[in-house]
Rosetta silent file (secondary structure, phi, psi, omega in degrees, C-alpha in Angstrom):
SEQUENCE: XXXXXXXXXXXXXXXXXXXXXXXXXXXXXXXXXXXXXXXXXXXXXXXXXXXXXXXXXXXXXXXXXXXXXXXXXXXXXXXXXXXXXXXXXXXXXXXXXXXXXXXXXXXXXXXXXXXXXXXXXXXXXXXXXXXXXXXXXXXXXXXXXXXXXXXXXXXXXXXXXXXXXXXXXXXXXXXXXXXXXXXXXXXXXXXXXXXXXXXXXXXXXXXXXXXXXXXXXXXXXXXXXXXXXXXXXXXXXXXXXXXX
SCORE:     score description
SCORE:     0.000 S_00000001
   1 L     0.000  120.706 -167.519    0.000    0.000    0.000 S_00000001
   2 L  -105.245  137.653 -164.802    1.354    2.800   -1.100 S_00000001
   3 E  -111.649  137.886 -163.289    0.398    6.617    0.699 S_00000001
   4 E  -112.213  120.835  147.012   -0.758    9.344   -1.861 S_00000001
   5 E  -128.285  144.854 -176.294   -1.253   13.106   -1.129 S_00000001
   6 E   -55.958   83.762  178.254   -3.727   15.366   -2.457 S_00000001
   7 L  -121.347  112.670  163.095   -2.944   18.934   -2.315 S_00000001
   8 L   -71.318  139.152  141.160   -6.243   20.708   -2.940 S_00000001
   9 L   -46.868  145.095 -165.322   -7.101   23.966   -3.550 S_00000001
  10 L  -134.745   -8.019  176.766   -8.774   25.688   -0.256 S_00000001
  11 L   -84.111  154.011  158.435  -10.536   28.598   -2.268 S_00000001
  12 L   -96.702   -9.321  179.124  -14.298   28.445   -3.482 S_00000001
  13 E  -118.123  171.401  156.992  -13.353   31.726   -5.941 S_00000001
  14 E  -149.571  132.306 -158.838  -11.128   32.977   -8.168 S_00000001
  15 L   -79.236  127.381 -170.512  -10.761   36.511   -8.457 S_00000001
  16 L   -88.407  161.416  164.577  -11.016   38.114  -12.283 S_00000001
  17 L   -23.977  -63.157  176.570   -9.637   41.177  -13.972 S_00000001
  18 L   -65.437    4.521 -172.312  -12.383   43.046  -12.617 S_00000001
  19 L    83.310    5.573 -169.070  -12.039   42.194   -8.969 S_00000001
  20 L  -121.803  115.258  168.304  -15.218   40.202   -9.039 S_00000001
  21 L   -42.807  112.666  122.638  -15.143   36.109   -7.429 S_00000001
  22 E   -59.589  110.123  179.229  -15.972   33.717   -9.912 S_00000001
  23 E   -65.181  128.417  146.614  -17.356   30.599   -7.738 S_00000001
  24 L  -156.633  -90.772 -172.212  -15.333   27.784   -8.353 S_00000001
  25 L   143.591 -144.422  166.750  -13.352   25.236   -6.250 S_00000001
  26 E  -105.132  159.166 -178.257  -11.742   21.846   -7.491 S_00000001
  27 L   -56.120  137.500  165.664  -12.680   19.710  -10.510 S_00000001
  28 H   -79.687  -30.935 -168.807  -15.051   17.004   -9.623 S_00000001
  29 H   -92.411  -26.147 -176.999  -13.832   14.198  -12.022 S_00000001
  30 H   -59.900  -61.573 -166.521  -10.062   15.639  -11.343 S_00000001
  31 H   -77.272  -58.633 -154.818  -10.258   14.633   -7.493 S_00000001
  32 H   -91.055  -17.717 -177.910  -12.975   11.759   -7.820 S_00000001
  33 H   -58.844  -68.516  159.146  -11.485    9.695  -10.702 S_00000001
  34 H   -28.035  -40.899  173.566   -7.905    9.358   -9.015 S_00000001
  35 H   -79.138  -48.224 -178.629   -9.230    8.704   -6.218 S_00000001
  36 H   -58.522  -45.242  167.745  -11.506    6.298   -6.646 S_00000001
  37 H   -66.337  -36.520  146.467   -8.977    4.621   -8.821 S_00000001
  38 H   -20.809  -70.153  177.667   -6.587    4.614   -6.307 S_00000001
  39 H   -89.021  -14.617  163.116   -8.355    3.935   -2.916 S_00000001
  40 L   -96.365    5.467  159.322   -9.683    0.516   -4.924 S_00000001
  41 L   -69.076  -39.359 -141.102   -5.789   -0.337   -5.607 S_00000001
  42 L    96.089   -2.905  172.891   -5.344   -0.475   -1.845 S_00000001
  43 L   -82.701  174.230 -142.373   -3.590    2.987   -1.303 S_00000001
  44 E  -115.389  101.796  162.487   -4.029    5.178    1.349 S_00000001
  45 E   -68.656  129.332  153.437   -5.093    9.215    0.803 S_00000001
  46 E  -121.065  153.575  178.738   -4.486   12.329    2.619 S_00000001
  47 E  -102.035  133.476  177.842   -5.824   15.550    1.464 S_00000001
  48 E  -130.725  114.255  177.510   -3.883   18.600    2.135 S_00000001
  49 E  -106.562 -177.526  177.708   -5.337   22.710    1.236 S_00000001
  50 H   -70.545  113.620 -175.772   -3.997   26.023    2.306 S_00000001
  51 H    65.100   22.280  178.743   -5.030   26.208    5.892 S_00000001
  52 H    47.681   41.408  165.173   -6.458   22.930    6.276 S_00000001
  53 L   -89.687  155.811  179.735   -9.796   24.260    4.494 S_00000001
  54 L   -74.220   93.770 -157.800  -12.140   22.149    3.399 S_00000001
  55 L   -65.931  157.607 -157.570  -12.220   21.886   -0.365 S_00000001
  56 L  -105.232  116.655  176.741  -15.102   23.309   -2.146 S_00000001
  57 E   -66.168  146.264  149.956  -16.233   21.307   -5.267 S_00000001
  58 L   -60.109   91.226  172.467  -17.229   23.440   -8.497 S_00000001
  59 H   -58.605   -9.230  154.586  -20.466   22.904   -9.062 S_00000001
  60 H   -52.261  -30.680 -159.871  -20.011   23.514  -12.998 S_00000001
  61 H   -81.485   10.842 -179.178  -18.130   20.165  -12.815 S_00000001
  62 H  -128.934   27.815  161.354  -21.390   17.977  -11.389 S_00000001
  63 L   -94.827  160.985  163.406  -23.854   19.193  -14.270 S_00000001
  64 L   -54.460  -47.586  165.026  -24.533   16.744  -16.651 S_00000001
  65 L   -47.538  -28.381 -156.732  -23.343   18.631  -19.700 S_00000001
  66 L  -102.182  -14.556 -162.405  -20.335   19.059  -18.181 S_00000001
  67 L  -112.572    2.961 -173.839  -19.555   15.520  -16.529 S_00000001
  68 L    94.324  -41.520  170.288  -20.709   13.682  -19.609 S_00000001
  69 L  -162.122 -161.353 -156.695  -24.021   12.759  -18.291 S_00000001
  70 L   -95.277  -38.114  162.471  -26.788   13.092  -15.412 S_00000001
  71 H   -45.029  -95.009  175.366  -25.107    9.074  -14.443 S_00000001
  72 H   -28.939  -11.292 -162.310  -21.826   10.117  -14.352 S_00000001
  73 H  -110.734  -46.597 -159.481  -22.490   13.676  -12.508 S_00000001
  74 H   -83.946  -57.280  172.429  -24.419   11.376   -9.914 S_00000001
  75 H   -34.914  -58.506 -144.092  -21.248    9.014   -9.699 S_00000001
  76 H   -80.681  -53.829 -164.438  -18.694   11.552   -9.433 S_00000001
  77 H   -48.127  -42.191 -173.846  -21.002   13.377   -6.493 S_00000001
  78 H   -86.236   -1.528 -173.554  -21.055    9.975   -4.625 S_00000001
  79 H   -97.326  -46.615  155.571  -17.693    9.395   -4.807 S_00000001
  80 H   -46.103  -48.695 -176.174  -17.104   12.970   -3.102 S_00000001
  81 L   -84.574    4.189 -168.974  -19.628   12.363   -0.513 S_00000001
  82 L  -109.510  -20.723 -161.371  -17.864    8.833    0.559 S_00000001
  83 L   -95.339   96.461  164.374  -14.440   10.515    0.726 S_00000001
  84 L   -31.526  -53.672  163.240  -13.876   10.980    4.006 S_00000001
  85 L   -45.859  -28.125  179.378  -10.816   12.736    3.511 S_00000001
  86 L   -63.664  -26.952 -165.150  -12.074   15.384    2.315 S_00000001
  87 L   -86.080   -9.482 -176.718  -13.998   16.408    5.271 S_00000001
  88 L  -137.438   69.546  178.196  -10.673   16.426    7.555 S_00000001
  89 L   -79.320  151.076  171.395   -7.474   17.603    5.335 S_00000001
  90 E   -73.407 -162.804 -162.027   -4.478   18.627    6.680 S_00000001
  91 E  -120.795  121.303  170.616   -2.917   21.937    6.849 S_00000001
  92 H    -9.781  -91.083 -153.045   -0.404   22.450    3.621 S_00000001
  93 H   -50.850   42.330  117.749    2.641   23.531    6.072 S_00000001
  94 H   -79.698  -26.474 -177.715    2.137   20.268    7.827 S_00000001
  95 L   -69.893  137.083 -168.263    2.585   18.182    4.773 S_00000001
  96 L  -145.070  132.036  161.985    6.513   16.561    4.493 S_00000001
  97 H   -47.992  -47.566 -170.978    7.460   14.710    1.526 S_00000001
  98 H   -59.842  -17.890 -145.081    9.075   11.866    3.390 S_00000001
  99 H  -108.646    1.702 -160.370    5.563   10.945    5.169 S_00000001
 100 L  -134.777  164.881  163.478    4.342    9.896    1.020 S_00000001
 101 L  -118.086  -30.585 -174.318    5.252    7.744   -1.777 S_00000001
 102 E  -158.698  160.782 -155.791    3.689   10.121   -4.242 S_00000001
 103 E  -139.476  132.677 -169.213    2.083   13.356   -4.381 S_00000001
 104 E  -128.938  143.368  174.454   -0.922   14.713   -6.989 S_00000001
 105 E  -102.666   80.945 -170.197   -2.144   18.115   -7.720 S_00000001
 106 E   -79.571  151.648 -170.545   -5.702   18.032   -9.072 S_00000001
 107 L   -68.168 -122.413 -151.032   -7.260   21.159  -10.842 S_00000001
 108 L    88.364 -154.194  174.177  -10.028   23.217  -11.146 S_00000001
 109 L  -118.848  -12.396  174.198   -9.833   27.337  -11.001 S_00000001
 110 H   -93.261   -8.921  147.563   -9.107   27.386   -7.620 S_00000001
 111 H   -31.197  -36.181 -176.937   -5.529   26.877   -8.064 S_00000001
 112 H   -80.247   -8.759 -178.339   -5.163   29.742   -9.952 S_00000001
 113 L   -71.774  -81.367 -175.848   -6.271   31.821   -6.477 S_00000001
 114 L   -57.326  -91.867  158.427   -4.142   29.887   -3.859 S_00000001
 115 L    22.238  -93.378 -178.705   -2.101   27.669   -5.058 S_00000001
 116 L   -63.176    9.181  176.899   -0.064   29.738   -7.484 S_00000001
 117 L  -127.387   -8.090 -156.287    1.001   32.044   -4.423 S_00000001
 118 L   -67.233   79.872 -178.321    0.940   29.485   -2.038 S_00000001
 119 L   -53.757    0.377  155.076    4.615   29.166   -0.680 S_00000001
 120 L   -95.611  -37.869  172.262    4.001   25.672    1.270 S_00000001
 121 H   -34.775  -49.587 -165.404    2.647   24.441   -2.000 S_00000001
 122 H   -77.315  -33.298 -167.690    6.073   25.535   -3.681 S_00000001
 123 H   -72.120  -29.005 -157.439    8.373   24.290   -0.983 S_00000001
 124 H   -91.802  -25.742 -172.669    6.377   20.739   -1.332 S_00000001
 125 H   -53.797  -73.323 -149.221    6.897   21.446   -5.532 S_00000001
 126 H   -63.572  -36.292 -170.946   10.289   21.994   -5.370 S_00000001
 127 H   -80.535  -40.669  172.210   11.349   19.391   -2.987 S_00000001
 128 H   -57.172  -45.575 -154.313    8.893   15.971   -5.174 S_00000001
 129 H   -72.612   -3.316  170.962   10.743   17.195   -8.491 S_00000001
 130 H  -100.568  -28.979 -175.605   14.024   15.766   -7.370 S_00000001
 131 H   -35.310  -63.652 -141.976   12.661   13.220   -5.118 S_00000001
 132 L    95.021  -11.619 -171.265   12.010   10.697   -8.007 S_00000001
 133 L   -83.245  151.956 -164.317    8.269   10.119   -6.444 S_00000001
 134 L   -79.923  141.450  165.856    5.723   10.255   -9.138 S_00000001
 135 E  -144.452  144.247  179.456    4.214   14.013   -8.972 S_00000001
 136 E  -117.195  158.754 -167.027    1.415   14.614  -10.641 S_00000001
 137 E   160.215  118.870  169.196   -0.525   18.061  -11.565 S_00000001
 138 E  -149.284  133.806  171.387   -3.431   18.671  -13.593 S_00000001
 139 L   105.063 -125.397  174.439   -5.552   20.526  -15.657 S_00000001
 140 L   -90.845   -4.950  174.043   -5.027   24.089  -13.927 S_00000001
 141 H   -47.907  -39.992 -175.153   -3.073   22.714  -10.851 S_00000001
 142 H   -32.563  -43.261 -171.629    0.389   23.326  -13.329 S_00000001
 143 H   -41.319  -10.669 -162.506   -0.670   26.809  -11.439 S_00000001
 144 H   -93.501  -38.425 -173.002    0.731   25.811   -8.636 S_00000001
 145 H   -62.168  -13.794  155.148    4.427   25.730   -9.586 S_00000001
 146 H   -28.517  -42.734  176.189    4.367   29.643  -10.171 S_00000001
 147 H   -57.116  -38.352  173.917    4.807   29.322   -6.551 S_00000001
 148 H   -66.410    3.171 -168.831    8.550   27.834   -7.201 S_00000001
 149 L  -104.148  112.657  178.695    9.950   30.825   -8.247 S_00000001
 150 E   -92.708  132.931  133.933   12.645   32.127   -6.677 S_00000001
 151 L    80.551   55.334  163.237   14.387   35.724   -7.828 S_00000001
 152 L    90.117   -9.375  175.409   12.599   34.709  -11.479 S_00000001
 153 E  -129.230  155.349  176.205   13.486   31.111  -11.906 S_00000001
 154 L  -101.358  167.480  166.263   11.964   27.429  -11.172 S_00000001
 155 L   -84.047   -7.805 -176.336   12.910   24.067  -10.799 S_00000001
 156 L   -87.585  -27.832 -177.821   10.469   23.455  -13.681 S_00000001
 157 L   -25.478  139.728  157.791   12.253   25.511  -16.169 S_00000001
 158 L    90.691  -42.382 -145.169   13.104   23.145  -19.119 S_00000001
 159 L   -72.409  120.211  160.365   10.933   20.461  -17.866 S_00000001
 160 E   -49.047  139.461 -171.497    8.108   19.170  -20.544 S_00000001
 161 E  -169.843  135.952  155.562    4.778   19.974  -18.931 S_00000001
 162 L  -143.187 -171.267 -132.520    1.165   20.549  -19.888 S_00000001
 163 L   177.996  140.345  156.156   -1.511   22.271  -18.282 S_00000001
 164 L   -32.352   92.012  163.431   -5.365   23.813  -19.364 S_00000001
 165 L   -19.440  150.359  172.884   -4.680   25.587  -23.049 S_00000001
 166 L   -81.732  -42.416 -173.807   -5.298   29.283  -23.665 S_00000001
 167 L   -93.108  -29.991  161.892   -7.837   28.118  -26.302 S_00000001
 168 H   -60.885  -52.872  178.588   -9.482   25.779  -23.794 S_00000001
 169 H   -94.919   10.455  137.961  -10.189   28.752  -21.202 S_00000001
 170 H   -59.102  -47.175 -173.628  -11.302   30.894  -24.231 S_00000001
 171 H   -44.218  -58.203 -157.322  -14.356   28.055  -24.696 S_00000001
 172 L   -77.492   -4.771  166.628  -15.487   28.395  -20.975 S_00000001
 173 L   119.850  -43.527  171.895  -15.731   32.044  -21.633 S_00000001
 174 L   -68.631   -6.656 -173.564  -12.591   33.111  -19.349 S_00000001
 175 L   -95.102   -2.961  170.545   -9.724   34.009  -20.659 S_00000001
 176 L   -85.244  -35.476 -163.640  -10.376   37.924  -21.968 S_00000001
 177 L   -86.819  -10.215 -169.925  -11.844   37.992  -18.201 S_00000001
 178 L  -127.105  152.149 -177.750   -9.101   36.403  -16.116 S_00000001
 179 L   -48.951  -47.550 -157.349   -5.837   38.353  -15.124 S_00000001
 180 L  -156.883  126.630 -178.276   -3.435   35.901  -16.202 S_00000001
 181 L   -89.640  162.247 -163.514   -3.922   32.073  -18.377 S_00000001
 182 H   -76.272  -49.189 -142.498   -2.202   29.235  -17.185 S_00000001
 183 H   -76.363  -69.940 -173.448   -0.769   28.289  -20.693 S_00000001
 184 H   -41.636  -79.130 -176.493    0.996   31.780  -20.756 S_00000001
 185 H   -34.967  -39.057  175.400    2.377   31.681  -17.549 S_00000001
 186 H   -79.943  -12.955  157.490    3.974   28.392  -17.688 S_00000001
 187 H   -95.622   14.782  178.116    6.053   29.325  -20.599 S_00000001
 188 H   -89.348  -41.994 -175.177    7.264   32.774  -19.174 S_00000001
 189 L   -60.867   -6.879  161.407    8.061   30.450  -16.145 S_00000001
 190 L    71.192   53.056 -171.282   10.396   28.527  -18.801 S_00000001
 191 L  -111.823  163.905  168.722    8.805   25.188  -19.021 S_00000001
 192 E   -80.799   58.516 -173.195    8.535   23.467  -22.732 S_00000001
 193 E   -89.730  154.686 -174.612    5.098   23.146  -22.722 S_00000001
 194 L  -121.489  177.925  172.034    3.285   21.404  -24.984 S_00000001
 195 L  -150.910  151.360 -164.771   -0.103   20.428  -25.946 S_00000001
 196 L  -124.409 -176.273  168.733   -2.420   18.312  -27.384 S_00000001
 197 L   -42.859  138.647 -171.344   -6.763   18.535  -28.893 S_00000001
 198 L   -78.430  157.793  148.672   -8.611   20.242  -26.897 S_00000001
 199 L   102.251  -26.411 -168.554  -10.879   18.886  -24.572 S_00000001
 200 L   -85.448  172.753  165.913   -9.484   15.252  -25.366 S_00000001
 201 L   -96.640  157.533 -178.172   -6.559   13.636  -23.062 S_00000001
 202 L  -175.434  130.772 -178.348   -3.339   14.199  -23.269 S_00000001
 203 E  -127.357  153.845  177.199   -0.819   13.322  -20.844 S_00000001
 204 E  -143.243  135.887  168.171    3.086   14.068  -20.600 S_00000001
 205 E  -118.803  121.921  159.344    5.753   12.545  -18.522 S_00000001
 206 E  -126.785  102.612 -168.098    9.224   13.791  -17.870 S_00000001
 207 L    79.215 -127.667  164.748   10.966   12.184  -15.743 S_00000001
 208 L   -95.245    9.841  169.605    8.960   11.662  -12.462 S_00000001
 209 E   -96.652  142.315 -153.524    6.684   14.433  -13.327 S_00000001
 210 E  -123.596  103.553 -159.395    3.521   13.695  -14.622 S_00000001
 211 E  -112.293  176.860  163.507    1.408   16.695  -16.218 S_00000001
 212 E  -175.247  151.234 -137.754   -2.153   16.411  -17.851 S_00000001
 213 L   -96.027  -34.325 -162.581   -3.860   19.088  -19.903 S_00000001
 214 L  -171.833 -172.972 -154.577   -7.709   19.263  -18.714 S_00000001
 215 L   -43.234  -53.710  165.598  -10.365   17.277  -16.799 S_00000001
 216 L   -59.280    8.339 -179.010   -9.919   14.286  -19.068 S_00000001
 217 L  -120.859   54.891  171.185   -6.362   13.724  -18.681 S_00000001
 218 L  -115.154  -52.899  159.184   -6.776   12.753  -14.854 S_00000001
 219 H    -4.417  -68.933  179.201   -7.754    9.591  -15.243 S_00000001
 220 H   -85.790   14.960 -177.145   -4.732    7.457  -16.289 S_00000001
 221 H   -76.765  -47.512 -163.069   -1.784    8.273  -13.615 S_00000001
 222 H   -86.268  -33.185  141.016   -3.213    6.871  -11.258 S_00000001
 223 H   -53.733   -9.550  162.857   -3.694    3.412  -12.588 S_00000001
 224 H   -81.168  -56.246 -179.789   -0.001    3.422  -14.190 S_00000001
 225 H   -46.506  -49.836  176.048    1.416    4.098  -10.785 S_00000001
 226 H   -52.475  -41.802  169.685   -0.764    1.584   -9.527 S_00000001
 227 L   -91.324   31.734 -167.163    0.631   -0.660  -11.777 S_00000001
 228 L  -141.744   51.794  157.970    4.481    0.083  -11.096 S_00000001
 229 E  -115.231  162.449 -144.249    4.246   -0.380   -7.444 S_00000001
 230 E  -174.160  116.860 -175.994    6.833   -2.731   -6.616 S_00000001
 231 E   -74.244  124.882 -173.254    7.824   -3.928   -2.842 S_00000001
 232 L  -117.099  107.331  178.351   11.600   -2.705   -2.116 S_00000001
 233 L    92.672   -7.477 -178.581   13.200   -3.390    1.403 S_00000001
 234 L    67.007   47.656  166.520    9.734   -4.879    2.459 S_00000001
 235 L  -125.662  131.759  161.715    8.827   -1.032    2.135 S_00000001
 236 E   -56.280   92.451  177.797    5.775   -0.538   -0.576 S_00000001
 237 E  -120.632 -178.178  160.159    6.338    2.439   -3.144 S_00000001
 238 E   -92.772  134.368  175.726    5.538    3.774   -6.217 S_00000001
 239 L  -139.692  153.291  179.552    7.438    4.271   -9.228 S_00000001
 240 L   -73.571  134.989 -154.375    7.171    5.917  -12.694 S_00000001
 241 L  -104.437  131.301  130.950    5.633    4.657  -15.820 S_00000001
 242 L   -27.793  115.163  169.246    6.362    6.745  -19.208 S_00000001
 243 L  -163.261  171.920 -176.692    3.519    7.395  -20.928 S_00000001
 244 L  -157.651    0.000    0.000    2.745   10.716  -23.544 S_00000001
């Protein structure tokens, strides 16, 4: 059994060009897929947000239209309400790499609030990308490594990575309306990023980091890990599978 944490987003908004909170939260399908995939391998979750708040799902992501259907929006919902974790997360600055075998960032919009300023979030970045432990971050989570930069540079710099598209947050309506897009920012931050059709999955691995572009690319990490866990020392970890 291998132990996975979850570092959520802790906002329910994210504040726009104009100063005015758009509610949103975490993904629902980001958070419930992994997990769900995951906690039926046998591994163990903790959840961690900014101030040990209690993350707030986006209710855009549990319409029907949006989750693929009114079955699927009622799956995802039940999956959320069963997850214990959720209701008692730890507090970010409490979270230590060594206490994990792997660590996942799932998306949403509220990343781009917290997250990306969040300075335990960066310290927790910067210390998994050397580790070797599978790190994962997706969809708008990539937001978080903004947070890594010290006196203009990251540890991500160079690093293949992808992340929710500039043309993807045009669709939903946001991007003339929000301060700053994800897609831009991660290549001023001096990452290679790449990308793939919108809306479809597309995943990238470099090294032990593990990126995925939007709601649909959450899905497979966590069954590839699952299948590369491998006992060493009669201690259980994870290790990383290649996949693009």
């Amino acid at each position: 059994m291998a132990k996975v944490l979850f570092v959520m987003t802790g906002t329910p908004y994210w504040t726009l060009k104009d100063g005015t909170r758009y509610a949103t939260g975490y993904w629902a399908e980001e958070f419930a897929a992994p997990y769900k995939a995951l906690t039926e391998a046998g591994h163990e979750i903790t959840v961690a947000t900014p101030g040990g708040a209690v993350p707030t799902v986006d209710m855009m992501s549990l319409r029907p239209d949006m989750a693929g259907s009114a079955q699927i929006a009622l799956d995802l919902e039940a999956i959320i309400r069963s997850a214990e974790v959720m209701r008692r997360p730890i507090h970010l600055a409490d979270a230590r790499l060594d206490d994990y075998d792997a660590v996942y960032f799932p998306g949403g919009h509220g990343p781009m609030e917290d997250l990306s300023v969040d300075a335990d979030a960066g310290r927790l970045l910067t210390a998994a990308l050397p580790s070797g432990k599978p790190l994962a971050i997706v969809c708008h989570a990539p937001a978080a490594m903004l947070a890594t930069r010290i006196h203009g540079k990251s540890p991500f710099a160079g690093y293949r990575v992808t992340g929710f598209t500039n043309e993807e947050e045009e669709e939903v309506g946001l991007a003339k309306r929000a301060r700053w897009t994800l897609e831009t920012e991660l290549i001023e931050l001096g990452v290679d990023f790449t990308k793939g059709e919108k809306w479809k999955p597309y995943t990238v691995v470099d090294r032990n980091l593990y990126t995925g572009q939007n709601p649909a690319s959450a899905s497979p990490w966590p069954n590839a890990c699952s299948r590369s866990c491998e006992s060493r020392n009669g201690l259980t970890r994870l290790t990383r599978t290649d996949s693009s």
